[in-house]
C-alpha positions in Angstrom: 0.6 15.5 14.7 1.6 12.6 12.6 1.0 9.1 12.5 3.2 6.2 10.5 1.5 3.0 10.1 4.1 -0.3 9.1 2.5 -2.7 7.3 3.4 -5.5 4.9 1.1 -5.0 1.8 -2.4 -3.6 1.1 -5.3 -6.0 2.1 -8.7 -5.7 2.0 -9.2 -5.5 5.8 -6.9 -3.0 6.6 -6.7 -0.6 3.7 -10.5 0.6 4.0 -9.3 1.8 7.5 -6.8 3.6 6.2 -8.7 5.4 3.4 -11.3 6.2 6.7 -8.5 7.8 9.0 -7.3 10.3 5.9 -11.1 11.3 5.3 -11.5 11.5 8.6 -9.0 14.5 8.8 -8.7 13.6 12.8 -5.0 12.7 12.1 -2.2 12.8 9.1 -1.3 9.6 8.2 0.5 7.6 6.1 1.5 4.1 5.3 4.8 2.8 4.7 4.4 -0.7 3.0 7.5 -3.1 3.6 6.7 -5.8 1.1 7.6 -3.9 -1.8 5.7 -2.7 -4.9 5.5 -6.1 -6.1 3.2 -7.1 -3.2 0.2 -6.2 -5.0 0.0 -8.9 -7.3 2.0 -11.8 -6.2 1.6 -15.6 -5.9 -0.4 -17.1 -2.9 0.7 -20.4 -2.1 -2.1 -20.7 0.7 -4.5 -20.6 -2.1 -2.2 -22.2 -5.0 -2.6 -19.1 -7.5 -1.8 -15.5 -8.3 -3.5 -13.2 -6.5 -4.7 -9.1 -7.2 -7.6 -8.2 -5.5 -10.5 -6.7 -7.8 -11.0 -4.0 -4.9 -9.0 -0.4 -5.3 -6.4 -1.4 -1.9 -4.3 1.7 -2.9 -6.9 4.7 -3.4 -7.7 7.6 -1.1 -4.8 7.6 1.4 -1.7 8.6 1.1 1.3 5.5 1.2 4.9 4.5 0.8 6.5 1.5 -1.3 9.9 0.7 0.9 12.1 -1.1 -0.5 12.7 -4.6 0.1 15.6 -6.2 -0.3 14.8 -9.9 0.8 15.8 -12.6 -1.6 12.3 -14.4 -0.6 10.1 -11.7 -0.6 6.6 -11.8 1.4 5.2 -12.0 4.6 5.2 -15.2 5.0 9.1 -15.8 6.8 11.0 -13.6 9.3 13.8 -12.3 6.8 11.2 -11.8 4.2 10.8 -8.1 4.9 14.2 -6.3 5.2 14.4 -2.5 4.2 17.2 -1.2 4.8 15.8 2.2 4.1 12.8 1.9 6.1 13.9 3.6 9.9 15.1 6.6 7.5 12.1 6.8 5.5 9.9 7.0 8.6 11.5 9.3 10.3 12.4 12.0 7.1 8.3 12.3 7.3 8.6 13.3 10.9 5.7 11.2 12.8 4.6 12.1 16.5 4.0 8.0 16.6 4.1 4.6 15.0 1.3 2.1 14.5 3.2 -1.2 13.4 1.2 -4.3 12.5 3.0 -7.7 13.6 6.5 -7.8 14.4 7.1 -11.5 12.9 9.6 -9.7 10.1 13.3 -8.1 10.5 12.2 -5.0 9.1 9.3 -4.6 11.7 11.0 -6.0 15.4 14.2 -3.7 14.0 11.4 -0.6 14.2 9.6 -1.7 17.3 12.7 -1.8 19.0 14.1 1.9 17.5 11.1 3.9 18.1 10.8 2.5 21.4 11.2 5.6 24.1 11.5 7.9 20.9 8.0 8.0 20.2 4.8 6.3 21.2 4.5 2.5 20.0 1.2 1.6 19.0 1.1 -2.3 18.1 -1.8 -4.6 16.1 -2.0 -8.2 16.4 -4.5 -10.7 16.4 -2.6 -14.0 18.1 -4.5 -16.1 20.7 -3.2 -18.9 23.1 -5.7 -21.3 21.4 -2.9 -23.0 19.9 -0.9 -25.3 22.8 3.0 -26.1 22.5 5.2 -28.1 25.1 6.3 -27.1 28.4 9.7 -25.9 27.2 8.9 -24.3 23.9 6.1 -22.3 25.8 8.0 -21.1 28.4 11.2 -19.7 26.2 8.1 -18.4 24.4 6.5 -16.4 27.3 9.9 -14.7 28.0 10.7 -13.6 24.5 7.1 -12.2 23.9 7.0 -10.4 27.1 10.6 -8.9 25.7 9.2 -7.6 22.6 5.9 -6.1 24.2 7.9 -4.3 26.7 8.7 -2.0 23.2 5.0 -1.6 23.1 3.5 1.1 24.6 -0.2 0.4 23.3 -1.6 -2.2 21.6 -5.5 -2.7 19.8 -6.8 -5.9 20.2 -8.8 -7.6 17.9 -11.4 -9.6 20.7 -11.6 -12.0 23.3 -8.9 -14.2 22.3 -6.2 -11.5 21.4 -7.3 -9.7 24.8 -6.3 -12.1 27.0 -3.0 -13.0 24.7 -1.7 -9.0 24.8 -2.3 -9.9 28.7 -0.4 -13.0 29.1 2.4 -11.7 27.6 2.7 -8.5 30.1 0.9 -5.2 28.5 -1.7 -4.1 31.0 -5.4 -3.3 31.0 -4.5 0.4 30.1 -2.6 -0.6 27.4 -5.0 -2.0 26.0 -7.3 -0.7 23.2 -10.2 -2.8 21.7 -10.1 -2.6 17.4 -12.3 -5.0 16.1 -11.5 -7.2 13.2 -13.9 -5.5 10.4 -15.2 -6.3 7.4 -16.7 -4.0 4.6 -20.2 -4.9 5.9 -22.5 -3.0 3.3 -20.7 -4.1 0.8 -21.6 -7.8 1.8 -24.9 -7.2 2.6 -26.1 -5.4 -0.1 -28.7 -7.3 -2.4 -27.3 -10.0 -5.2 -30.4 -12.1 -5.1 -30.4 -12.3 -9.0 -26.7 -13.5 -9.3 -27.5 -16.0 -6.3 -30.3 -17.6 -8.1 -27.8 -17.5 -11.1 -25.2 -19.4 -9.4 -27.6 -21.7 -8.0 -29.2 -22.4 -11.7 -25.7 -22.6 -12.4 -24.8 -25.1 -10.0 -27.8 -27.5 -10.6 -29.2 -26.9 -6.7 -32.5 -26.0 -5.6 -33.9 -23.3 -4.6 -35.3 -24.7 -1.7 -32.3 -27.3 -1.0 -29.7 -26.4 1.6 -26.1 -25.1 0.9 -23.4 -25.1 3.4 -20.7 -23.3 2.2 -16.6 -23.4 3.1 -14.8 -20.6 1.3 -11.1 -20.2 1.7 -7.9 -21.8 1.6 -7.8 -25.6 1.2 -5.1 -25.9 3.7 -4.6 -27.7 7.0 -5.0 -25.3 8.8 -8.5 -24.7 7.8 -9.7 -28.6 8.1 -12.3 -28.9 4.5 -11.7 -32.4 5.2 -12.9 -32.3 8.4 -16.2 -30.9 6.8 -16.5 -32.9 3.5 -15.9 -36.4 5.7 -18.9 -35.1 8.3 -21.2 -33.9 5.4 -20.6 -37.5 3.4 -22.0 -38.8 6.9 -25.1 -36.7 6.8 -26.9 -38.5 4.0 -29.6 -36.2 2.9 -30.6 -35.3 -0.6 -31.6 -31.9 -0.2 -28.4 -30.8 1.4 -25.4 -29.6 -0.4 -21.8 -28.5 0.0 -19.9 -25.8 -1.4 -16.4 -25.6 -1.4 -14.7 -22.1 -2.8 -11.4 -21.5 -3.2 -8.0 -23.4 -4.2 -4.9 -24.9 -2.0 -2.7 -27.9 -1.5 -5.6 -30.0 -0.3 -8.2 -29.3 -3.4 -6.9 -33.0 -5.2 -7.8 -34.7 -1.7 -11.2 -33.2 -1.5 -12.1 -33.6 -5.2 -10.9 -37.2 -4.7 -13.1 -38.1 -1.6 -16.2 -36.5 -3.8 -15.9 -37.4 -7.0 -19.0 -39.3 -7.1 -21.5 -37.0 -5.0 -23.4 -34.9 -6.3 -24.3 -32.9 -4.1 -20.4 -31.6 -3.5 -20.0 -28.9 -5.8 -16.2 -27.2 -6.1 -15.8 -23.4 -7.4 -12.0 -21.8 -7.8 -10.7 -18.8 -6.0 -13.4 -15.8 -6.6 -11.7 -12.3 -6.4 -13.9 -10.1 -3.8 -16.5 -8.3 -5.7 -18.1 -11.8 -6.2 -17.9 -12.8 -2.6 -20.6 -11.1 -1.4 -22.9 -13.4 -3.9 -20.9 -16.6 -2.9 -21.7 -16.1 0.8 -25.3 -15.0 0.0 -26.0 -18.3 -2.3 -25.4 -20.3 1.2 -27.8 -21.1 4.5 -24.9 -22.2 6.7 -21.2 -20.8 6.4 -19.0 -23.9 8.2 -15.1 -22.4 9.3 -13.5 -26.1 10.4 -10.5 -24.7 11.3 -7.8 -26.8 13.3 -5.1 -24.7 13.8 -2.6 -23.8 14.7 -3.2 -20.2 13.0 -6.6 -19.8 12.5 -6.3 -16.2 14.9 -9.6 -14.7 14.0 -11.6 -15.9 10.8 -12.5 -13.0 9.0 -15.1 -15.3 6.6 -16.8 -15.7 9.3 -17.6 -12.1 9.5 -18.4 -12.0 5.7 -20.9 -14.9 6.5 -22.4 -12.5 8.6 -22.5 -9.7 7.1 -24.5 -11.5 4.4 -27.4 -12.7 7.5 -26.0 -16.1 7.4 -25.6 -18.7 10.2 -22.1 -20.1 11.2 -20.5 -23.3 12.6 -17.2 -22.7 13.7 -14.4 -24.8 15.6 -13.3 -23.6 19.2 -10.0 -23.2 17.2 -11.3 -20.0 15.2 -10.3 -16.9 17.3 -13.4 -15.2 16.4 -15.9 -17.9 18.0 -15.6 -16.3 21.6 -16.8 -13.0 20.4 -19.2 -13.9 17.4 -20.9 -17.1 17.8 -23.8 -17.9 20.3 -24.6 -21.3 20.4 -28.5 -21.9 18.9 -29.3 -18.4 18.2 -27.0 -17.9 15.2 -25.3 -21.1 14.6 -22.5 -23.1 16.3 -19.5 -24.2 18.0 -17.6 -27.3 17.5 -14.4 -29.2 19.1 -11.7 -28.7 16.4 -10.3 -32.2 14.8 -13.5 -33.8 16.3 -15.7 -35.2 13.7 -17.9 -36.7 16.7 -18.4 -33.3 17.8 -18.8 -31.5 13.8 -21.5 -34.2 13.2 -23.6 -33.2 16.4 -23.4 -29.4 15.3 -23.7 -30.2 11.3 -26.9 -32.6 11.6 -28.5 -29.9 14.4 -28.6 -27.4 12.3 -29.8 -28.7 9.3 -32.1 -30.3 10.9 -33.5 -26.9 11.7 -34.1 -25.8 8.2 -34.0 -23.1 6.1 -36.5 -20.8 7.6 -34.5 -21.4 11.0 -31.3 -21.0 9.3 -32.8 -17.6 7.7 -33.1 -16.6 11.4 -30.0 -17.4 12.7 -28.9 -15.6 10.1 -30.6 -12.3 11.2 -29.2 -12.9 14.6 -25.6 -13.0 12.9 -26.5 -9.8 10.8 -27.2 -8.0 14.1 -24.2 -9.1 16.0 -21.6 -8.2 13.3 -23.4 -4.8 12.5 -21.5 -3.5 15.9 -17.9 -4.6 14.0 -16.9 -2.2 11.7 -14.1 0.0 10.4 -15.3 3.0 11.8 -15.1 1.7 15.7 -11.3 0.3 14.5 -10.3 3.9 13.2 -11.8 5.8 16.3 -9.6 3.4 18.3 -6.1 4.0 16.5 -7.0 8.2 16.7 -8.0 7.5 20.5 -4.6 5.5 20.9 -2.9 8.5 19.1 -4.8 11.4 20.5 -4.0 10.0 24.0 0.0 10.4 23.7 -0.3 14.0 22.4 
């Protein structure tokens, strides 16, 4: 019994699953990757800058470089992936089913719609219907996802928000298998207090001052603005803000604070130093606006590191991993009425209270990890054997 997994490229959410499943020994797999070799160290324009992950993506599983024949390479446009070789590939190993992650490339809706009635269809996505269109758009929508789900025969959703998506757009509750979103959560939480206090030295902050930290893209999307307008309004000394990463917005935000002090700006940090990022902070803030924003895996990170979050109602994972007051917040996206209330509340709470919060957080994302996602793609698999 054999399972193929399509995917675009190695990442560091999905890969440590894989390595799982092939320890694991429940079922063969392997993992047919439709971006091409190239793939693994290629230029991010989300985050403005070449990109190859300090973490071994490609160890301890067995995988497939298919050829990819686009002239615009990447995941990031519909005719981006095209194998011509891939159908050919996938069937010469002889699977008993397919596991394909998103069907937004030709290479991937071409092998959802082959294997369909061959052999079983397993399907992961993470979209939501957080993001509104108009009346038309969303209605020739509706009937083109409901066409390309009826090639599904299961699908793993991520929480909540992808739940009730999957559901909208015609698979039923049987379908239906939850796979949390997971993070590596020892590696996060294990102890870097020495290169925290480092950093901090480093920065020029206080021990006992307050960080609230944004790491990520500086995109729309992901609204820093949003955050570095509402901190400028909170006015307090002992407060700072962090901002980590790189993206078309960094100009605009090193602009608005180029005389406060108390905005500090790092570049992109490769994952091994993550863990010490998140762990410098008291409050992780994910502004999100959308449209996009489907789960917010930093937001796990965060958590995995005991910190408290404040999150828009745009982030897709709010609805399963963020309790209002017992370990951090939610906000109304683009609302900086509505960020201000949730920023100054929770400062205003401390560092001890953030510290607890934080615990809270720890505990919640302690029940997300790859080892429930990999039990639910071999109990999709072993139920169509």
């Amino acid at each position: 019994m054999r399972l193929a997994i399509i995917t675009t490229h190695p990442i560091q959410y999905y890969a440590p699953v894989f390595k799982l499943l092939h320890e694991r020994g429940q079922i063969p797999i392997k993992v047919f990757y439709t971006w091409g070799e190239k793939a693994v160290d290629n230029y991010d324009p989300g985050f403005d800058t070449n990109i190859k992950w300090d973490l071994p993506l490609l160890s301890g599983y067995p995988y497939e470089w298919v050829r990819n024949t686009s002239s615009d390479p990447g995941s990031h446009n519909f005719r981006g992936i095209i194998n011509p070789d891939l159908i050919r590939n996938i069937e010469a190993w002889q699977p008993n089913a397919v596991l394909i992650y998103g069907w937004a490339n030709q290479s991937h809706l071409k092998t959802l719609k082959h294997f369909k009635n061959k052999l079983p269809v397993f399907f992961r996505g993470d979209s939501t219907l957080l993001d509104p269109s108009g009346t038309l758009k969303k209605y020739a929508r509706a009937l083109f996802l409901k066409w390309i789900y009826r090639h599904v025969d299961q699908a793993l959703y991520t929480g909540t928000n992808s739940k009730a998506y999957f559901k909208k757009y015609g698979l039923k509750e049987k379908q239906l298998i939850f796979a949390p979103h997971a993070i590596d959560n020892q590696r996060f939480a294990a102890d870097r207090n020495k290169e925290v206090q480092e950093l901090k030295i480093k920065l020029g902050i206080a021990q006992e001052d307050i960080i609230i930290l944004f790491a990520g893209k500086f995109e729309q999307k992901k609204d820093p603005v949003l955050l570095l307008d509402s901190f400028l309004q909170l006015k307090k000394p002992d407060v700072h803000l962090l901002f980590v990463g790189n993206g078309a917005l960094a100009q605009t935000l090193k602009q608005k604070a180029k005389y406060q002090p108390n905005v500090h700006f790092m570049d992109f940090e490769n994952q091994s130093y993550m863990p010490v990022i998140y762990q410098s902070c008291d409050l992780f803030c994910l502004p999100s606006s959308g449209p996009g924003e489907t789960w917010g895996l930093a937001v796990n990170e965060a958590m995995a590191c005991s910190k408290a979050v404040l999150v828009s109602d745009k982030v897709g994972c709010a609805a399963d991993l963020v309790k209002n007051e017992h370990n951090g917040s939610i906000f109304k996206a683009r609302s900086i009425t509505s960020l201000n209330e949730q920023l100054d509340f929770l400062v205003h709470k401390g560092k001890e209270e953030l510290k607890h919060m934080g615990s809270n957080s720890k505990t919640i994302i302690d029940k997300w990890t790859f080892q429930i996602q990999a039990e639910a793609i071999e109990s999709a698999f072993l139920k169509h054997e």
